[in-house]
LUMLUM-858997 format. One record per atom (N, C-alpha, C): residue in one letter; z, x, y. Coordinates in steps of 0.02 Angstrom, whole numbers, plus 32768, in hexadecimal, padded with zeros to 4 digits. Layout:
! LUMLUM-858997
AZXY ...
END
This chain:
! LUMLUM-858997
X800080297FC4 X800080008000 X8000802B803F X802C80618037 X8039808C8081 X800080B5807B X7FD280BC80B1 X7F9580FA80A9 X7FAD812A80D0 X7FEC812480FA X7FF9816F8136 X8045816A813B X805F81B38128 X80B681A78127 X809A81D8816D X80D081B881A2 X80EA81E181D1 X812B820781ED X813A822E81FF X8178825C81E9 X819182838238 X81BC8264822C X81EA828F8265 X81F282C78258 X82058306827E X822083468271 X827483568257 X828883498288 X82C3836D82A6 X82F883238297 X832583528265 X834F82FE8246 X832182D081FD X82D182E081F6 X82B882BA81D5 X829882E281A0 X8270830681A7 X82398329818A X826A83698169 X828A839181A7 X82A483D08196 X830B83BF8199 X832783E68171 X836C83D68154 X839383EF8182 X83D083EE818C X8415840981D8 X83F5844C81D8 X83D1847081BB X83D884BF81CB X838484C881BE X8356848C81D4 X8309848581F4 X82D884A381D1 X82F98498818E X82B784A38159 X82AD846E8122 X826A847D8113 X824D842C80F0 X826C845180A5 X82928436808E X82AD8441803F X826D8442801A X827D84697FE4 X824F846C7FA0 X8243842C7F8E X826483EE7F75 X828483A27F6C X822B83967F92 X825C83857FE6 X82268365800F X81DB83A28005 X81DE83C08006 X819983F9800B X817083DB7FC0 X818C83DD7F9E X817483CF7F41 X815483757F5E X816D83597F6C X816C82FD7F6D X813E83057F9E X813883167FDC X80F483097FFA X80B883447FF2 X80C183727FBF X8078838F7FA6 X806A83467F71 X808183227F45 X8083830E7F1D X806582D17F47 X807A82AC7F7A X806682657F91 X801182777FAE X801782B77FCF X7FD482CF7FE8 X7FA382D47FB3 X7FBB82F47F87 X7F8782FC7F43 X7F7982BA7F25 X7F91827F7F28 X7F8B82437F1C X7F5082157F4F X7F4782407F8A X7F1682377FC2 X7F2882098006 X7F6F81FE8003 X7F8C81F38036 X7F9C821B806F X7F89820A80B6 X7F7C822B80EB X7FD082378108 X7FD68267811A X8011826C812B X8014828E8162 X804C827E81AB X8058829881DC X809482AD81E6 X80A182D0823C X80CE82EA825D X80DC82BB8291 X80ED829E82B1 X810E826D82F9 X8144829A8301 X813C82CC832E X818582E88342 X818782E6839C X81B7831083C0 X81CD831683FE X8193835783F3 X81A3838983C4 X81AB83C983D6 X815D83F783F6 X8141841D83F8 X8120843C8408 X80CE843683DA X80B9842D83F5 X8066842483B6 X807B845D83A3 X807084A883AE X808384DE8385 X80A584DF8345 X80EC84CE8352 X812084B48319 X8120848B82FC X80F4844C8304 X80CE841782E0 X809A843082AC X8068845382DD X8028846D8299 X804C8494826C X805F84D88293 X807E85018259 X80AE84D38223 X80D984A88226 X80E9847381F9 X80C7844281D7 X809F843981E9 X8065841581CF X803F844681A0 X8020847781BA X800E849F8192 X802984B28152 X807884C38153 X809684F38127 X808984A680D7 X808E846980FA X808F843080B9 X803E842680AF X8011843980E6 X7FD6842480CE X7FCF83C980DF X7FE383B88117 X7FD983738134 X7F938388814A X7F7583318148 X7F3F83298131 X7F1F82EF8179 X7F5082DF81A5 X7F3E82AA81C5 X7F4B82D18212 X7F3782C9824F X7F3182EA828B X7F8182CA8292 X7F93830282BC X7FED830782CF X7FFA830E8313 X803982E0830B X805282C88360 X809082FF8377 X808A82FC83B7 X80A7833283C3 X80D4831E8410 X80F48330842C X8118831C8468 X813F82D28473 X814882C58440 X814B8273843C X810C8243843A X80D2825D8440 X80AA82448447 X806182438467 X807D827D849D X805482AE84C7 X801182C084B6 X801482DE847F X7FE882FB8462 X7FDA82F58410 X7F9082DC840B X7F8282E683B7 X7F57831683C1 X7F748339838C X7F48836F8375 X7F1A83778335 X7EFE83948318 X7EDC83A482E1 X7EFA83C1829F X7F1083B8826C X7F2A83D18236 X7F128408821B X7EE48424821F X7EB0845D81FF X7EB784888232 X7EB284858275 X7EA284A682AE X7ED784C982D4 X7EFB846E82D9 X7F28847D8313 X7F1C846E835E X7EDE84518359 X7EC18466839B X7ECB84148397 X7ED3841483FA X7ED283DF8411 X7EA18391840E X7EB4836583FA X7E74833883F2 X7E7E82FB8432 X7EBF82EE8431 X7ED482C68478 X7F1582E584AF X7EF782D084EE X7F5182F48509 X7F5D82C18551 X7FA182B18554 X7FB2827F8574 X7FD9829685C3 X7FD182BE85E4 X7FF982ED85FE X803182C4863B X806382DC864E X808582B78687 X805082CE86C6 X8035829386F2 X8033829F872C X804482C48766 X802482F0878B X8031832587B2 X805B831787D7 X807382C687FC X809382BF881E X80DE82AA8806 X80D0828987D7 X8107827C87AE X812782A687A4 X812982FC878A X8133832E8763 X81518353879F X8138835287F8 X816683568829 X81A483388821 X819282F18826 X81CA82C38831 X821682E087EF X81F982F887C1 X823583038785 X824583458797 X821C836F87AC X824583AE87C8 X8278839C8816 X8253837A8836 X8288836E885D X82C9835D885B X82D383298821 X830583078808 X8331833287DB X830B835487C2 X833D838F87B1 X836083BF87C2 X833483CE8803 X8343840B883E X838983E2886F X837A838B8881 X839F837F88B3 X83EE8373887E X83E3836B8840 X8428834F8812 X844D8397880B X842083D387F2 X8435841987E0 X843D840E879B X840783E28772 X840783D7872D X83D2841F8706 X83CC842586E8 X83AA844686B6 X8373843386B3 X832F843486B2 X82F6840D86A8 X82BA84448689 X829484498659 X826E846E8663 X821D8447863B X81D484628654 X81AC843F8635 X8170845585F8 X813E843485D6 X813C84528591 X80CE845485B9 X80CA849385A6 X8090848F85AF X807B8482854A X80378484855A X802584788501 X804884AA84D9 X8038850884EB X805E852384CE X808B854784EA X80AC8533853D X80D18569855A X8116851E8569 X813D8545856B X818385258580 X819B854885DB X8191852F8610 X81A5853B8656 X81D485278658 X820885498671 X824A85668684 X8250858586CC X826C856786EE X828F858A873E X829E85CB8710 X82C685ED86EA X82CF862086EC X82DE8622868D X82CE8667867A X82F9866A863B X8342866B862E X834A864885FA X839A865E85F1 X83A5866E859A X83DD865E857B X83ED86768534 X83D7861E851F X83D885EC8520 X83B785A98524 X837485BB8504 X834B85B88543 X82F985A08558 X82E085F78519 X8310861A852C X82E98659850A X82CE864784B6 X830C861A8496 X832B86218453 X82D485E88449 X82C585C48474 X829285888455 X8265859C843D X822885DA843D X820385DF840A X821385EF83CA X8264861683BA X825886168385 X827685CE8355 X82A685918377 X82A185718371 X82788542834B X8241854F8347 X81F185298340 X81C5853782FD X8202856D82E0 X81CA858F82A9 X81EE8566827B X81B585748236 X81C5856181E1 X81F7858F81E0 X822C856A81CB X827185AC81BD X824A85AB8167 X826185EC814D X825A86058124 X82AA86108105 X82CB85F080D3 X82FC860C80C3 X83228649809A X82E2866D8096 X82E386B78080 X82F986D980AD X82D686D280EF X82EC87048125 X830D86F18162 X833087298180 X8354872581C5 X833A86EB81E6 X835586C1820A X833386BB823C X833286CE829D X8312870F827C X82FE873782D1 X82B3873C82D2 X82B287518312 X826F8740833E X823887688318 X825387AE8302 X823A87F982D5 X820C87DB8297 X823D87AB8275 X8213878D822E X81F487468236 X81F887228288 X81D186F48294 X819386F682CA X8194872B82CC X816D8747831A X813587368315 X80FC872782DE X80B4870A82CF X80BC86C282E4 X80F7869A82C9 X8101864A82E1 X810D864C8328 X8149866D833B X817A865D8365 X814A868583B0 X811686C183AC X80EB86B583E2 X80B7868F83FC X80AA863683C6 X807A861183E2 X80AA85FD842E X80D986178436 X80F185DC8463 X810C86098487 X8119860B84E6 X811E862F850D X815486008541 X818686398541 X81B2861C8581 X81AD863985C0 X818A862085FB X816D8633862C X819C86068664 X81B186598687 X81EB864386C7 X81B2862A86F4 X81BC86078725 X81A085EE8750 X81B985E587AE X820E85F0879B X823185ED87DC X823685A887FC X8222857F881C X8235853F8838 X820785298826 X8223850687F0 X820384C087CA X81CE848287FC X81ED847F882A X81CC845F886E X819A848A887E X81B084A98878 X816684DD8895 X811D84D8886C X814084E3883D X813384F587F1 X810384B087F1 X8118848487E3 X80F5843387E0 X80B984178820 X80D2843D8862 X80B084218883 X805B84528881 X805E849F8861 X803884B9886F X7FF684D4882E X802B84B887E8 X7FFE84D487B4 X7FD784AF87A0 X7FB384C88772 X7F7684A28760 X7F72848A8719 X7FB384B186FE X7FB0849686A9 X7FC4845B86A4 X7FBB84558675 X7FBC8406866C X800D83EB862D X803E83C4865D X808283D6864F X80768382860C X8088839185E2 X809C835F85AB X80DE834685AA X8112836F85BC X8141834C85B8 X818C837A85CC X81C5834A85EF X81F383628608 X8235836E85F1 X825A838B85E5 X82A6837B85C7 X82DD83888604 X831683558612 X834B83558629 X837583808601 X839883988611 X83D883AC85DA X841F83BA861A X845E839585F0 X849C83B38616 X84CE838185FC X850083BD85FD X853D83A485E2 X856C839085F4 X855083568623 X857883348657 X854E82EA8639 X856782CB85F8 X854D828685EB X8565825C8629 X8587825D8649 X858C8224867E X853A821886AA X8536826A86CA X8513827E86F6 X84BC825A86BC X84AB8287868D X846C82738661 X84728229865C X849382058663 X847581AD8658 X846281AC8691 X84A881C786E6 X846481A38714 X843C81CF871C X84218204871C X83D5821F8707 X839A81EC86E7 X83B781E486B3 X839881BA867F X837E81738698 X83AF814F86B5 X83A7810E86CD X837881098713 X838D81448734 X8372815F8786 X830781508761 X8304817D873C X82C98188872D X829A816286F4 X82C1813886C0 X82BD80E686BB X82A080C186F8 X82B980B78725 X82A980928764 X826E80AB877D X824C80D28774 X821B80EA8792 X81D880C48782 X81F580B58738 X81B280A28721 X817B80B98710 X817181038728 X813E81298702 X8138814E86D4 X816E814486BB X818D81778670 X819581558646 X818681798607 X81AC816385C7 X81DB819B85B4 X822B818385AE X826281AA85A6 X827681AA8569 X829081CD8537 X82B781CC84F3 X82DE81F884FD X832081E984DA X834F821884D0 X83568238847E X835282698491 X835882A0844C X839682C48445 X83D082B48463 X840B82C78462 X843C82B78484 X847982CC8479 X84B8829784A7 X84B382C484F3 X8489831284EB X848B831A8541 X844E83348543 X842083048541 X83D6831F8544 X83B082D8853A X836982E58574 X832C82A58558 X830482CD8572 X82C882948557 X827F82B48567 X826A828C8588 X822C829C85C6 X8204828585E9 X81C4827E85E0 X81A1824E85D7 X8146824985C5 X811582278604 X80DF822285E8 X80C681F48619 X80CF81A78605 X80E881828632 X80DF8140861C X80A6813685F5 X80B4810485BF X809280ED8576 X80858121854B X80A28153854D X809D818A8519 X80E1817C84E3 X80D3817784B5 X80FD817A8476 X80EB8181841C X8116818C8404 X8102819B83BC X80D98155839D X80F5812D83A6 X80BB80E283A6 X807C80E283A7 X807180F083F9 X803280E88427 X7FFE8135840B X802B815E83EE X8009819983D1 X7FDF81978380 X801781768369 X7FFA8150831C X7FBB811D8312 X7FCA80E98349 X7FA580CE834B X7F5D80DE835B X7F4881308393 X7F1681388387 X7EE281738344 X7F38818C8320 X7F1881A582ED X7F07816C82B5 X7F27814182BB X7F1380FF8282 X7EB680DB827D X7EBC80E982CA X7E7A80D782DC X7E3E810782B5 X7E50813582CF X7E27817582B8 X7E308174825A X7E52815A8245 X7E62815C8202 X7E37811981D7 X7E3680ED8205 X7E3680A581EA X7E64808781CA X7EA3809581DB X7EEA807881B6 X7F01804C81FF X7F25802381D6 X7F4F7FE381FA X7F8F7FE481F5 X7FAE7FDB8229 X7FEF7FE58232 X80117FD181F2 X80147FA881D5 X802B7F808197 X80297FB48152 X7FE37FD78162 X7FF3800A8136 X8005806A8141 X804B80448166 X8064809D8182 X80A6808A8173 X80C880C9814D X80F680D48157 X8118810C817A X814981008196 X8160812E81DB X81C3814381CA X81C9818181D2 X8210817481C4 X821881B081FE X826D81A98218 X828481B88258 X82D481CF824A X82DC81E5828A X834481DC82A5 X834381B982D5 X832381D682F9 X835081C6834D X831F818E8379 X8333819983BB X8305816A83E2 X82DB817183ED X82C681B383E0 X827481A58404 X8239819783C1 X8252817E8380 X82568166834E X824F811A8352 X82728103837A X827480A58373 X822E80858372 X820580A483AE X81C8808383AD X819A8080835E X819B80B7834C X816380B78310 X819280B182D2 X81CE808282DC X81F1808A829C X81D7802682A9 X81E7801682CB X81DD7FCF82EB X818D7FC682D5 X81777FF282F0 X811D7FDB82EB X81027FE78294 X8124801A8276 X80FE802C8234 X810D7FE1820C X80DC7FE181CF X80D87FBF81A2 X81287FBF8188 X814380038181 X817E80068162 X819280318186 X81DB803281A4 X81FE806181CD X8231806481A8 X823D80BC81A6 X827B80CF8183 X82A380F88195 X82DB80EC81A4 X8305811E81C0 X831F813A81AB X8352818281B2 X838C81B8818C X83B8819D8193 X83DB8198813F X841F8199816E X844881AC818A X843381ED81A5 X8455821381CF X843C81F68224 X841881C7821E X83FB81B5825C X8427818F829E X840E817D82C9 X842981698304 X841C811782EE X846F80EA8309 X845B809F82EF X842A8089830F X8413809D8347 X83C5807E836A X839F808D8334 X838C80C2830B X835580BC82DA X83658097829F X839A80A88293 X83AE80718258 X83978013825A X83AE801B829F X83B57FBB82BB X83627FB082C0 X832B7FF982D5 X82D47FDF82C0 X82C07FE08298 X82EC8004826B X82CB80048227 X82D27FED81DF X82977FD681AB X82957F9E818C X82D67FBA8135 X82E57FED814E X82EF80128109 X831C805B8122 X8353806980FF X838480B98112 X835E80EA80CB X835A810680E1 X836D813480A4 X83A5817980A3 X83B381998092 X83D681D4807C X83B581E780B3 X83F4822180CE X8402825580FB X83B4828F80F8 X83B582BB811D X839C82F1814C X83A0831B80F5 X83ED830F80F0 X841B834B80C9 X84088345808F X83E0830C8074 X83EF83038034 X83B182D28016 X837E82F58039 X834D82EA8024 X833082AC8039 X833182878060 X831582478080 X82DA82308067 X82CA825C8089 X827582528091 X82608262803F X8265827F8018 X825C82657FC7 X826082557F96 X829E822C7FAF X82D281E17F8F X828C81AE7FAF X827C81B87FFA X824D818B8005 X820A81897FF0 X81F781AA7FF2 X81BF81B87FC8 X81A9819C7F7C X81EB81B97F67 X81EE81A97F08 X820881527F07 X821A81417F4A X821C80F07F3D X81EB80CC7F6B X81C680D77F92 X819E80AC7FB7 X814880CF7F97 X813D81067F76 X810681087F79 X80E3811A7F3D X80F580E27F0D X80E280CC7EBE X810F810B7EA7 X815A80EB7EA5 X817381147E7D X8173816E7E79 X815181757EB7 X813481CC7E97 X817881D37E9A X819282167E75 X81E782397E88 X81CE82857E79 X81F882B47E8D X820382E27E86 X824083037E77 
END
């Protein structure tokens, strides 16, 4: 019945310590070899998407930024990109500059930062296939961990009003939860964003109508599959939309009750194999 499982990263796909288990790795070579199309819907970076995509051999073009961007599974290379507005992308540096919040923005493969710190530095290697053979330092990830570039920029305002790349997407971060809701709510009101939160002191910024949904839906197209026949599994919020929209939405149960309350079905944790408990029950029995 399902022709496209779609897969969160972070919390879904990969386990507390961000690697896809042997378990889950074995169950979707196995659903793929069966000729089912299988994706990525994450926040994270197309980079850290393909190279994840890659390492399982997904078979269906992969979403990337929340939604930002689909990319190509073979390639990598960009096939759609949704970017925040030049003026908009002022307006969020401002808001960050006038609060004294944290803000920084995601080019396709560079991460802009007012300045480096021990944070913003640690994110490319962040992004790679951990390998649980080896360390994880920059030395034995340096082929992954240089698709992606952290580039100081100095005033973000500046920065927004004058470049030319083309910004996909923004993150708040600070550990002042009082302060991040009205951020959050401030820029809600705006109306030209689509906001998700990916943590108790952190969200993301898109362009309005960008989401993991609105992203599926145009790889479905490209596929000839119907919503009815997708299954989609998630954690958190920026999860609700395409847990709501898939044929079957399934959540961790390690997940956030917003994904739980969209979705049609829990399964097992991050930790303990989720995703091929789900598999071996929604998609003829396969198990591993």
């Amino acid at each position: 019945m399902y022709r496209l499982l779609a897969l969160d990263m972070d919390g879904t796909l990969l386990n507390p310590n961000k690697i896809i288990t042997p378990r889950v790795y074995q169950s979707l070579q196995a659903l793929i070899g069966k000729g089912v199309n299988v994706t990525i819907a994450s926040g994270r970076f197309p980079a850290s998407v393909w190279l994840h995509g890659k390492h399982v051999g997904m078979n269906a073009p992969l979403v990337a930024f929340n939604g930002a961007v689909i990319l190509d599974a073979s390639t990598g290379a960009k096939i759609h990109g949704y970017p925040i507005p030049s003026a908009a992308a002022q307006r969020i540096a401002a808001l960050g500059e006038r609060t004294g919040s944290y803000v920084h923005f995601y080019g396709y493969q560079e991460l802009f930062v007012e300045q480096v710190n021990a944070m913003n530095a640690a994110w490319p290697l962040a992004n790679v296939v951990m390998d649980p053979s080896k360390a994880h330092t920059y030395e034995n990830y340096k082929d992954q961990a240089s698709s992606i570039q952290v580039k100081p920029v100095g005033s973000l305002v500046t920065f927004a009003k004058t470049t030319s790349e083309l910004l996909y997407k923004a993150t708040f971060i600070n550990e002042d939860s009082h302060l991040l809701d009205e951020l959050y709510y401030e820029l809600q009101s705006w109306q030209e964003f689509t906001l998700t939160r990916t943590g108790k002191r952190r969200f993301d910024v898109n362009a309005a109508g960008v989401s993991k949904q609105a992203a599926l839906e145009v790889v479905c197209r490209s596929l000839g599959i119907s919503s009815d026949q997708v299954a989609a599994m998630g954690d958190y919020d920026n999860d609700v939309d395409m847990l709501q929209w898939a044929g079957l939405g399934i959540a961790m149960d390690n997940g956030s009750d917003e994904a739980k309350k969209a979705a049609n079905a829990v399964t097992a944790s991050n930790q303990d194999d989720g995703v091929a408990d789900a598999i071996g029950r929604y998609f003829q029995n396969l198990s591993v």
